[in-house]
C-alpha positions as a Markdown table, in Angstrom:
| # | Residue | x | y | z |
|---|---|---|---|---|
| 1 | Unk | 0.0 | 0.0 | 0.0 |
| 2 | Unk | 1.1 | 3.5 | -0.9 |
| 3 | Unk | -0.3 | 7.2 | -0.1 |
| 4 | Unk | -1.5 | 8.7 | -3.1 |
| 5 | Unk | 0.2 | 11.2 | -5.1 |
| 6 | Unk | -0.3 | 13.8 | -7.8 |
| 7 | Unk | -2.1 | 11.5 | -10.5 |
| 8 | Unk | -3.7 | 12.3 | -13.8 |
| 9 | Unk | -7.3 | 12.8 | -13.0 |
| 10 | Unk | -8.6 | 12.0 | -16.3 |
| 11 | Unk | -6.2 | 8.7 | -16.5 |
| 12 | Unk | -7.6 | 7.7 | -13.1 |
| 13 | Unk | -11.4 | 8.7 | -14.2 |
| 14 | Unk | -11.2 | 6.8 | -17.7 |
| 15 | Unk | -9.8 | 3.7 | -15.6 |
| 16 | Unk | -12.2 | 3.8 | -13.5 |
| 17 | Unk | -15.3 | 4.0 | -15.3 |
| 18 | Unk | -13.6 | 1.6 | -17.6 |
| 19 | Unk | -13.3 | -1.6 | -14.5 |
| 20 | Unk | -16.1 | -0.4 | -12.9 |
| 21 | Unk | -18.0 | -1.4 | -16.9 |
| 22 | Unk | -15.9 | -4.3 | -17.1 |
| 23 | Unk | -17.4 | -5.8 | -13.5 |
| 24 | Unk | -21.0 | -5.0 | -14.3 |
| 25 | Unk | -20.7 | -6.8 | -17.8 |
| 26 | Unk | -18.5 | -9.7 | -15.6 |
| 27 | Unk | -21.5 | -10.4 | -13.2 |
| 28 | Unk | -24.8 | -10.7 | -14.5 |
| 29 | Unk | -27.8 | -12.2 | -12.6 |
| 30 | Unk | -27.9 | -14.6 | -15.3 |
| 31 | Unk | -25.7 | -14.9 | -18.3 |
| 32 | Unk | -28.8 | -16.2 | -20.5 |
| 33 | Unk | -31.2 | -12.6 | -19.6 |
| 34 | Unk | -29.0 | -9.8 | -20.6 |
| 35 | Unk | -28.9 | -6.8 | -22.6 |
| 36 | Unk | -27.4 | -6.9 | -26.2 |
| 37 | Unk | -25.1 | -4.6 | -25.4 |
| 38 | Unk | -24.2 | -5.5 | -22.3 |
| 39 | Unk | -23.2 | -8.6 | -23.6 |
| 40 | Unk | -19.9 | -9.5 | -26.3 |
| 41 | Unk | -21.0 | -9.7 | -30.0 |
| 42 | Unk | -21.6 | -13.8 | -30.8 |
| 43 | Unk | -19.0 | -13.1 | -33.3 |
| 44 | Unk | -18.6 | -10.3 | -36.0 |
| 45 | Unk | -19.7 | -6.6 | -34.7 |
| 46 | Unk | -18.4 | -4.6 | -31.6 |
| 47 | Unk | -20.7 | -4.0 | -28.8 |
| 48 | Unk | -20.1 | -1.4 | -26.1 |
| 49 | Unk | -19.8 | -4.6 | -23.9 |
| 50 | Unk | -16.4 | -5.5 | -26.6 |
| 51 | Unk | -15.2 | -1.9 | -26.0 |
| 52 | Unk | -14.0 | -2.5 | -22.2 |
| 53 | Unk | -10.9 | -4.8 | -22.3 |
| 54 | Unk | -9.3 | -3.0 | -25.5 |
| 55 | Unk | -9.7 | 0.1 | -23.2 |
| 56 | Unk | -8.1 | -1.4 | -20.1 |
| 57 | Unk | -5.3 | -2.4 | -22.3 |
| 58 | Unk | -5.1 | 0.9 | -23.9 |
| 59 | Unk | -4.7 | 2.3 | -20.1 |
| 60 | Unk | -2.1 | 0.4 | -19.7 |
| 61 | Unk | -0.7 | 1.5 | -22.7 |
| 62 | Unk | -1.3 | 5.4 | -21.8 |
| 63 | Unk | 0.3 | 4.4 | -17.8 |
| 64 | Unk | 3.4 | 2.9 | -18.9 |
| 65 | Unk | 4.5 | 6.4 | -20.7 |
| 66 | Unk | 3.6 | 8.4 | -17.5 |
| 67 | Unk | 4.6 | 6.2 | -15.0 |
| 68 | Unk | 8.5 | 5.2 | -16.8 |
| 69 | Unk | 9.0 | 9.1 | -18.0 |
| 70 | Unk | 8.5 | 9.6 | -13.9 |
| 71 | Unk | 11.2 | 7.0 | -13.0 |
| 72 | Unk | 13.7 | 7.6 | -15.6 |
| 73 | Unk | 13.2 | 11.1 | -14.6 |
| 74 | Unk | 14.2 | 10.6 | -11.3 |
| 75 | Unk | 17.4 | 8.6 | -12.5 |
| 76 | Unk | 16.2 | 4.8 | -12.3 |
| 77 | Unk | 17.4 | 3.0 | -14.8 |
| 78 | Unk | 16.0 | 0.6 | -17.6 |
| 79 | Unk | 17.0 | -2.0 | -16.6 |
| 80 | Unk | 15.9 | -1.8 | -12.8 |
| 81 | Unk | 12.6 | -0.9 | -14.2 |
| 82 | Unk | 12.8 | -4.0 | -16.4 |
| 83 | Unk | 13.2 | -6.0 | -13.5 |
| 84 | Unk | 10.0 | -4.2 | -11.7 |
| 85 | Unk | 8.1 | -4.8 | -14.6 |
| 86 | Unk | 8.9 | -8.6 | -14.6 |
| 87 | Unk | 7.4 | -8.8 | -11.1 |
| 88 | Unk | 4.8 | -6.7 | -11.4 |
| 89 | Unk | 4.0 | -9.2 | -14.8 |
| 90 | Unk | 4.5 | -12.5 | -13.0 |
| 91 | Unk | 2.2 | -11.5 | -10.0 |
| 92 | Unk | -0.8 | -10.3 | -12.1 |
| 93 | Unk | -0.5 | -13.3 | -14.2 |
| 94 | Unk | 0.1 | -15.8 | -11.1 |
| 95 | Unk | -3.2 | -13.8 | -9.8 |
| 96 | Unk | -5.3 | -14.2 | -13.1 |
| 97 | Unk | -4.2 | -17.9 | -12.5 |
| 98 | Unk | -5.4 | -18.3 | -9.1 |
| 99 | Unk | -8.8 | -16.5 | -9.9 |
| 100 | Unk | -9.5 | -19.4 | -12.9 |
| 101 | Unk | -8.5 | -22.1 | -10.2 |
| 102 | Unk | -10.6 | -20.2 | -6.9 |
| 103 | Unk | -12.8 | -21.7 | -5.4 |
| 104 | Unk | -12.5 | -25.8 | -6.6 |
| 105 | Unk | -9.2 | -25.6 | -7.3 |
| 106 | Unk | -9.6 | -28.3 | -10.0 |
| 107 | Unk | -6.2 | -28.9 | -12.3 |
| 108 | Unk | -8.5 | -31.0 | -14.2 |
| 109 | Unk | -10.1 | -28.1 | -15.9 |
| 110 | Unk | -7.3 | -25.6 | -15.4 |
| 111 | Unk | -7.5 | -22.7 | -17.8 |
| 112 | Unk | -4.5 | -21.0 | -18.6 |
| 113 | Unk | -5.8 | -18.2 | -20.7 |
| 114 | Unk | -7.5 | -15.7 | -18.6 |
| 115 | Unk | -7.7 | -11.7 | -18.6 |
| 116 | Unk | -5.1 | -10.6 | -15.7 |
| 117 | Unk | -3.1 | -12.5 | -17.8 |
| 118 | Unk | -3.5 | -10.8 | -21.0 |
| 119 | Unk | -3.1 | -7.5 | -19.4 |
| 120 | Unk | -0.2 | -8.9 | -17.4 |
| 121 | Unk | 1.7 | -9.9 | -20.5 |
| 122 | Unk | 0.6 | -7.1 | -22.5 |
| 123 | Unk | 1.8 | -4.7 | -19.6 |
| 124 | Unk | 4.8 | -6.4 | -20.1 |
| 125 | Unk | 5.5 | -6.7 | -24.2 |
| 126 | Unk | 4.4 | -2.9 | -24.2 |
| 127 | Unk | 6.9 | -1.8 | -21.0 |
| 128 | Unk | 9.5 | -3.3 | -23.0 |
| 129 | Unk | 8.8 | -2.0 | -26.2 |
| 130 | Unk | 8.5 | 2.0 | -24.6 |
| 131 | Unk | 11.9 | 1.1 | -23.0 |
| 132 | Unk | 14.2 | -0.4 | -25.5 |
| 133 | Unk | 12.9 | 1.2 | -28.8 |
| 134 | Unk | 12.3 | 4.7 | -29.6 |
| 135 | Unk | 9.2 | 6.6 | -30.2 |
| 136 | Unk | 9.6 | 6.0 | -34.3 |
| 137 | Unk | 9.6 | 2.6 | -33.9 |
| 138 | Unk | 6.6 | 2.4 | -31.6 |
| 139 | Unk | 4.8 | 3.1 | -34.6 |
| 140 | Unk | 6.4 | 0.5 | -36.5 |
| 141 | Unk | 6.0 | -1.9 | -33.9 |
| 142 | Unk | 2.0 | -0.7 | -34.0 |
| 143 | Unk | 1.4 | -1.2 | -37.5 |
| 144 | Unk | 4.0 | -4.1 | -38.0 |
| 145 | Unk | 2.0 | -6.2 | -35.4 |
| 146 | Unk | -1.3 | -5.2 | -36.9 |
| 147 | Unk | -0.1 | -6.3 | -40.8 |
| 148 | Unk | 1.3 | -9.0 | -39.7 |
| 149 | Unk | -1.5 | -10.9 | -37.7 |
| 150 | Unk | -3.6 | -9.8 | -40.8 |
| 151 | Unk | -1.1 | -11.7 | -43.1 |
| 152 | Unk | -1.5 | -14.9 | -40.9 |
| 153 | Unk | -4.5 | -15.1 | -40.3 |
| 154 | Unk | -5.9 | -14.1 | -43.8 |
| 155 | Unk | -3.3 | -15.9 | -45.9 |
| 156 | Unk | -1.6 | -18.7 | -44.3 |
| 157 | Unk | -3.0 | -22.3 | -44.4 |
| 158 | Unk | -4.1 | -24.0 | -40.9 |
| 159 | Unk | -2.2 | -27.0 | -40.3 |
| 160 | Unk | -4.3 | -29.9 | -40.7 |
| 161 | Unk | -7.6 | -28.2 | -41.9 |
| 162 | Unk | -7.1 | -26.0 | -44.9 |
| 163 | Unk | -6.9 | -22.8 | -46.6 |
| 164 | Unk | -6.9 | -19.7 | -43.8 |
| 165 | Unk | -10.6 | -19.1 | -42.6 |
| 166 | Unk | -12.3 | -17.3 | -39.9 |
| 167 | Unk | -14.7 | -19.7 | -38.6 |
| 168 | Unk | -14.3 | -19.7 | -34.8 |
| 169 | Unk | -12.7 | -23.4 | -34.5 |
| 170 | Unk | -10.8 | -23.5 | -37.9 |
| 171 | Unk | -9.3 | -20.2 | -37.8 |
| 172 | Unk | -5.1 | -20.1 | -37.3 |
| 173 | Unk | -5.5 | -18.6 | -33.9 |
| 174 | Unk | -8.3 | -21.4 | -32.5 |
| 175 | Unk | -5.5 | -23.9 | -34.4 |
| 176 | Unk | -2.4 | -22.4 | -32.6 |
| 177 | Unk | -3.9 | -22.5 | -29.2 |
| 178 | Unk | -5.3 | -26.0 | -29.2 |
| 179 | Unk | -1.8 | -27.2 | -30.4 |
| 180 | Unk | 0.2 | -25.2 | -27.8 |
| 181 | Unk | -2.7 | -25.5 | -24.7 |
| 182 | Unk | -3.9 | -29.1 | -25.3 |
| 183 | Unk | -7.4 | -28.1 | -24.7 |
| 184 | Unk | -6.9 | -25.8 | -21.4 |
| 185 | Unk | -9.0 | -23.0 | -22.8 |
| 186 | Unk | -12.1 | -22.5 | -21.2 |
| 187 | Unk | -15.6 | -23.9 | -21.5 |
| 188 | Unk | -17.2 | -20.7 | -23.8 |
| 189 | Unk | -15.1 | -21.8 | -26.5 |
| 190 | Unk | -16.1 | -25.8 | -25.9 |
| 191 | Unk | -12.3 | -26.6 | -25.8 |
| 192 | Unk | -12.0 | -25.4 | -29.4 |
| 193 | Unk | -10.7 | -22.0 | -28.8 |
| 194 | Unk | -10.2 | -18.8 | -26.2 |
| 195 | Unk | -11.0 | -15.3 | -26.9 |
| 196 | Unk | -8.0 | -14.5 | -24.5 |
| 197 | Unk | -5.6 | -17.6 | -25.9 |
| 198 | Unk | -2.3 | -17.1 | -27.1 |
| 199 | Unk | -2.0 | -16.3 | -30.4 |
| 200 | Unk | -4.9 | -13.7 | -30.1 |
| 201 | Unk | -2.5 | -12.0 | -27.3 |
| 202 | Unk | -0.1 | -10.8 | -30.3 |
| 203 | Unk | -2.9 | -8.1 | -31.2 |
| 204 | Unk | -4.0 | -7.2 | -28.1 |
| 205 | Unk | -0.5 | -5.9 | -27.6 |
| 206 | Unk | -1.2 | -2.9 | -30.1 |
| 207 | Unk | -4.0 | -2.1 | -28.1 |
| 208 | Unk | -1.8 | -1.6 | -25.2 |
| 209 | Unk | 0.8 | 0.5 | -27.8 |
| 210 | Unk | -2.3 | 2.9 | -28.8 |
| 211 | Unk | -2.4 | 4.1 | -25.3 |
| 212 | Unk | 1.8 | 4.3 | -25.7 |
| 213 | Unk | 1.5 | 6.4 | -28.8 |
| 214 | Unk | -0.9 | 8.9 | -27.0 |
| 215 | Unk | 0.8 | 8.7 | -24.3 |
| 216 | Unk | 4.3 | 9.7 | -25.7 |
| 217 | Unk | 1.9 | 12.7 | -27.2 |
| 218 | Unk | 0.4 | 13.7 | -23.6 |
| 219 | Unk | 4.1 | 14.0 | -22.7 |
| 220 | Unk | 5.4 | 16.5 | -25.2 |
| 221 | Unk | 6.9 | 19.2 | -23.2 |
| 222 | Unk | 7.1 | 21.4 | -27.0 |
| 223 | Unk | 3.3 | 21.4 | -27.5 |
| 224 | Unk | 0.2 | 23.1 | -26.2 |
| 225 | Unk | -2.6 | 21.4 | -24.3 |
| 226 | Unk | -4.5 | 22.6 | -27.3 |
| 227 | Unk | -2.3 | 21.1 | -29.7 |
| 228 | Unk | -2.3 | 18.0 | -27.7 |
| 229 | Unk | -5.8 | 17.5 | -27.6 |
| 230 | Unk | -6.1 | 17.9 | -31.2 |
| 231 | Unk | -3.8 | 15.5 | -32.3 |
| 232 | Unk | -5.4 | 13.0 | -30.0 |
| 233 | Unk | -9.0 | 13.4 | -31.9 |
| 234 | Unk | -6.9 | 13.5 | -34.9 |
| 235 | Unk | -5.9 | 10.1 | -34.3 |
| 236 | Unk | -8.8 | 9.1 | -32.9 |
| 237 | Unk | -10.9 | 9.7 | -35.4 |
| 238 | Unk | -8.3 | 8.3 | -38.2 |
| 239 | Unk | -7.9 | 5.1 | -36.2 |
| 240 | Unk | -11.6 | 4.4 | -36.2 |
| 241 | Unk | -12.1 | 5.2 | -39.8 |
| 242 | Unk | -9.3 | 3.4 | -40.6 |
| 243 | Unk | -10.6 | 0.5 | -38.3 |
| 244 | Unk | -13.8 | 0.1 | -40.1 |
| 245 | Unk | -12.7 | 0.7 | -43.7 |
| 246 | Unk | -10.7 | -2.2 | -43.0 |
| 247 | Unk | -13.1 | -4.4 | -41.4 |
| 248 | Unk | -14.6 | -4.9 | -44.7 |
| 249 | Unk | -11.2 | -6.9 | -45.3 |
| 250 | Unk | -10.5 | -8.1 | -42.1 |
| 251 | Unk | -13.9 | -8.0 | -39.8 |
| 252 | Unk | -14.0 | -6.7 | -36.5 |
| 253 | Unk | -13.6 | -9.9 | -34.4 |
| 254 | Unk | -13.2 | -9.5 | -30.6 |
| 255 | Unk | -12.8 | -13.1 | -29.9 |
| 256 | Unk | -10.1 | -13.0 | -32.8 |
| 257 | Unk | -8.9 | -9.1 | -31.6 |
| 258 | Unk | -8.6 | -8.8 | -35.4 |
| 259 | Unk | -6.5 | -5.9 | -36.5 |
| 260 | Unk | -9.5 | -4.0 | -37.5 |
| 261 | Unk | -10.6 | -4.4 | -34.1 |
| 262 | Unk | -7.8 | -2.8 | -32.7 |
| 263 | Unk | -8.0 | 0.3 | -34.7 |
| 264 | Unk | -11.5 | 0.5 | -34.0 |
| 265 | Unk | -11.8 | 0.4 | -30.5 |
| 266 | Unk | -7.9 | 2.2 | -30.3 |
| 267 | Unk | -9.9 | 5.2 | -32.1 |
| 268 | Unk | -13.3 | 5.4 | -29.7 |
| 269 | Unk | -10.5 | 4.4 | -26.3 |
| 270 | Unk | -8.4 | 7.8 | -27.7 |
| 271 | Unk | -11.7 | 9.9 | -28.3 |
| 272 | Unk | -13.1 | 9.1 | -24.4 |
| 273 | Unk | -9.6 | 9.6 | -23.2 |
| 274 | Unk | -9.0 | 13.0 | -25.3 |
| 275 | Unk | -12.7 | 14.1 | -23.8 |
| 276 | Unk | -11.9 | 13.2 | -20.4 |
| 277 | Unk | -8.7 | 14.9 | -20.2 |
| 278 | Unk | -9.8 | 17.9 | -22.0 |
| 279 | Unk | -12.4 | 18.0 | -19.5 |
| 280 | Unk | -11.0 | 17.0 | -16.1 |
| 281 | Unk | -7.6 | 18.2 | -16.2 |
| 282 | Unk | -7.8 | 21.3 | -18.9 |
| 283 | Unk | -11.4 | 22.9 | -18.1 |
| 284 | Unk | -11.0 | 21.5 | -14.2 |
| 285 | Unk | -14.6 | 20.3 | -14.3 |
| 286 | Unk | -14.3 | 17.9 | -11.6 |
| 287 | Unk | -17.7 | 17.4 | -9.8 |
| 288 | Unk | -19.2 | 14.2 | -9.2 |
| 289 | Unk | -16.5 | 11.8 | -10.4 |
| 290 | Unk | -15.3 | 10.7 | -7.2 |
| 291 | Unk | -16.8 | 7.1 | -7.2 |
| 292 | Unk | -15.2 | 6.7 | -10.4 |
| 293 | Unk | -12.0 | 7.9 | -9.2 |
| 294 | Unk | -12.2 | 6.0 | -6.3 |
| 295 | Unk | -12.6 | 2.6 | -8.7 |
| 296 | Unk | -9.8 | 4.0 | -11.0 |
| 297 | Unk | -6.9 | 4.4 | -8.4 |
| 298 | Unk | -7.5 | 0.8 | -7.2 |
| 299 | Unk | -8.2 | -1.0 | -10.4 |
| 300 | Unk | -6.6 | -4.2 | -10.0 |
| 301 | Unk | -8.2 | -4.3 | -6.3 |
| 302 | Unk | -11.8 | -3.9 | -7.5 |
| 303 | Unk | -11.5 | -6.5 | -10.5 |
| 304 | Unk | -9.6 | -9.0 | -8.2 |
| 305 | Unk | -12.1 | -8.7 | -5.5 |
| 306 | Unk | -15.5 | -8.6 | -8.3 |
| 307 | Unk | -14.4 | -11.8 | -9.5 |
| 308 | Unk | -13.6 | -13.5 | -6.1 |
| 309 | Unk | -17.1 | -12.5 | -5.4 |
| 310 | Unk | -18.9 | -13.4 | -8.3 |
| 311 | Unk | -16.9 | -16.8 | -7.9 |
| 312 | Unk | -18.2 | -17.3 | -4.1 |
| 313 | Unk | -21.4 | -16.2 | -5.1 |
| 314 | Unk | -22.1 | -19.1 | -7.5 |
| 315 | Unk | -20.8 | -21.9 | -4.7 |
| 316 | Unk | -24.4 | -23.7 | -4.4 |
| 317 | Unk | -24.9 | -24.2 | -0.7 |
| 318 | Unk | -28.7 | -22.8 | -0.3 |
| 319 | Unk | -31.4 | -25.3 | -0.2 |
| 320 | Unk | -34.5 | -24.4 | -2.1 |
| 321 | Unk | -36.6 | -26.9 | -3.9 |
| 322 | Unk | -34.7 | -29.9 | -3.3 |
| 323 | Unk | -31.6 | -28.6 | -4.3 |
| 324 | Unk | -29.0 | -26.5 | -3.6 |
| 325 | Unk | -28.2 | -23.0 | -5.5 |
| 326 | Unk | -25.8 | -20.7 | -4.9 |
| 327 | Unk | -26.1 | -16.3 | -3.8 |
| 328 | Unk | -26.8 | -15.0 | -7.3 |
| 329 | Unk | -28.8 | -17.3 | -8.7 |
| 330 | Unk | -31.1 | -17.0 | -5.0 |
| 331 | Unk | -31.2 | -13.8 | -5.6 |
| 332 | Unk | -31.8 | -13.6 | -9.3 |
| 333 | Unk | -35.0 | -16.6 | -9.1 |
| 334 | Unk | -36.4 | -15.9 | -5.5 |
| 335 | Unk | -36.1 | -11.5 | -5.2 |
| 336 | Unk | -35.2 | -9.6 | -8.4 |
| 337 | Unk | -37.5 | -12.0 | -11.2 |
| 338 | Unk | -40.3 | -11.2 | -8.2 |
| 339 | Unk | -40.5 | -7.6 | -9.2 |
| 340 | Unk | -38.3 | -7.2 | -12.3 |
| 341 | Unk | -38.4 | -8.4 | -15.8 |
| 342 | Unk | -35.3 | -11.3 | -16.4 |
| 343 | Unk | -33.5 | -8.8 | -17.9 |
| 344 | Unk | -33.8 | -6.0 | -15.6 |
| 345 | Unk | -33.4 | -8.4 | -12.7 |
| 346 | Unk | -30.3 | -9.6 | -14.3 |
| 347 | Unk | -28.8 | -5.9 | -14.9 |
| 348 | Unk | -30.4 | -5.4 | -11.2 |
| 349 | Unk | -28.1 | -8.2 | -9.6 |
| 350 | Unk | -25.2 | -6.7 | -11.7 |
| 351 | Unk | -25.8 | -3.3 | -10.0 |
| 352 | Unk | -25.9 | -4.8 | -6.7 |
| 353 | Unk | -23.0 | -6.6 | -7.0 |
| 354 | Unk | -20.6 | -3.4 | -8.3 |
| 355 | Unk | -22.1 | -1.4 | -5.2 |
| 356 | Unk | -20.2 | -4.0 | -2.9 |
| 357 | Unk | -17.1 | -3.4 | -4.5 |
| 358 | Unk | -17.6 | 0.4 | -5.0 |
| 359 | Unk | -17.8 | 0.6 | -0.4 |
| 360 | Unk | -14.3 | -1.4 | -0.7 |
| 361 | Unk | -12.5 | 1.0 | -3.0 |
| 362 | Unk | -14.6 | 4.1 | -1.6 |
| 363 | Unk | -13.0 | 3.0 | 1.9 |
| 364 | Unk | -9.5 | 3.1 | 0.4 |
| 365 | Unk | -10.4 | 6.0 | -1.8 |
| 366 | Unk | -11.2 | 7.8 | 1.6 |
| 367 | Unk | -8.2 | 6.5 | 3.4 |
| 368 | Unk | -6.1 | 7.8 | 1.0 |
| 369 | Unk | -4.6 | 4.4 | 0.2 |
| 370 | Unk | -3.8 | 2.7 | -3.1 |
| 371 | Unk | -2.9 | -1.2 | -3.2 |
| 372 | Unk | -0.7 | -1.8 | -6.0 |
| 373 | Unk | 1.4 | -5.3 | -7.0 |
């Protein structure tokens, strides 16, 4: 735990809105009763739902400028922060493995593949990228990664099946993990593939070197805020256009984070980040984002402790009709469907759910305290 310093209020703001989205879409009443767009598209299309992890990621992106220009400013060098960045990787990945073990802790059905785990090695990929190449070649290194997975997975044959294809199980990236995991991917994707595999990873790391790019832009010393915040819609706006121009080539896949997808949602993340800065920390309009600051600061607290929740709350250990059932779906069955409709009872449970976590982080929010790995 740490005391908090002088932070970027739009940064902390766009984080927190962002996790505090990301738990509400995690922990529905019931996964079957919920609102289209609080749900991921089945396959092609973006829904706002499909906007939240690219975000995150882009966060990270945005964090990694800030928080290295800091250190290297204050004389630590690369490869000390190299090291830091190798621990603070291992732990959020060890912590994204405990979370798809907790509470059965069954190795028969371990899943590898998880979302602290993405972000832990996309924190990582992108911390070394910012470090060891320069600001040029973070460009290169965006739009090499983006070409390339294109090439891949629009030209070259999958082993064993055919000509490349997107079809969810016969696509490169469903191929690649099945050979390298051996079937540890997750139930949603029947064994057959894992929107947060391996090979899917690659992209996701340009998401995380979008928020690098405007990042390296928020620090300019030489420019105006002005001047700042009109490069960042510039690019914003470009990115998306670009994004979905392309999509007619290479279609916007979340569970494929298909380079279209990247630029898409790099574009909107840039937008919401530009508007929130321009805002919170240009105009000072600062009223009434406190909860979401509160949820921003301790990010990886309130994620951690939504999904140990939403996985205690499905342990079935109340007895009603013969059988047992766990918290949520209690709740969802016996007291929201009693007044709600399924779908509003399912957003209902949702709401309840987040407000738990929002009186943890508000109590550290208030205590001035900020947990960090």
């Amino acid at each position: 735990m740490e005391t908090k310093s002088k932070r970027l209020t739009s940064l902390d703001f766009f984080r927190g809105a962002t996790v505090a989205a990301m738990i509400v879409v995690n922990d529905p009443g019931n996964w079957d009763t919920k609102y289209y767009q609080l749900s991921h598209a089945e396959w092609e299309g973006c829904t706002m739902t499909d906007l939240i992890f690219p975000f995150f990621l882009f966060i990270v992106g945005v964090s990694i400028v800030l928080a290295y220009n800091k250190a290297l400013g204050k004389g630590m060098g690369k490869k000390d922060l190299l090291k830091k960045t190798l621990k603070r990787s291992a732990i959020i990945f060890l912590l994204g493995l405990f979370l798809s073990l907790f509470p059965n802790f069954n190795f028969h059905e371990f899943r590898i593949p998880g979302v602290l785990q993405r972000i832990a090695l996309v924190y990582l990929f992108c911390s070394m990228i910012f470090l060891f190449a320069d600001k040029r070649s973070h460009f290169i290194w965006f739009g090499g990664i983006l070409v390339g997975y294109y090439i891949i997975m629009m030209f070259l044959p999958v082993p064993g099946i055919g000509p490349a294809n997107l079809d969810p199980i016969n696509n490169f990236s469903a191929w690649f993990d099945r050979f390298i995991l051996e079937g540890y991917i997750g139930s949603r994707g029947q064994g057959q593939y894992d929107s947060t595999g391996i090979f899917t990873t690659i992209p996701s790391v340009a998401s995380g070197l979008a928020g690098i790019l405007v990042g390296n832009l928020l620090a300019e010393k030489k420019k105006e805020e002005n001047e700042k915040l009109i490069w960042m819609f510039i690019f914003g706006c470009l990115s998306m256009a670009v994004g979905w121009a392309f999509s007619y080539e290479f279609p916007i896949i979340k569970r494929l984070w298909t380079s279209s997808y990247v630029l898409h949602t790099a574009g909107i993340a840039t937008i919401c980040f530009a508007t929130s800065y321009w805002l919170l920390d240009v105009k000072n309009r600062q009223k009434y984002i406190k909860p979401f600051l509160a949820f921003g600061v301790n990010a990886l607290a309130a994620y951690f402790g939504a999904a140990l929740l939403g996985q205690l709350a499905s342990i079935q250990f109340i007895p009603l009709n013969g059988s047992k059932v766990g918290v949520r779906e209690w709740l969802f069955n016996e007291i929201f469907t009693s007044i709600l409709n399924p779908y509003n009872a399912s957003l209902a449970y949702a709401i309840l759910n987040i407000s738990v976590i929002f009186i943890l982080v508000w109590y550290f929010y208030k205590k001035n305290i900020i947990i960090k790995v």
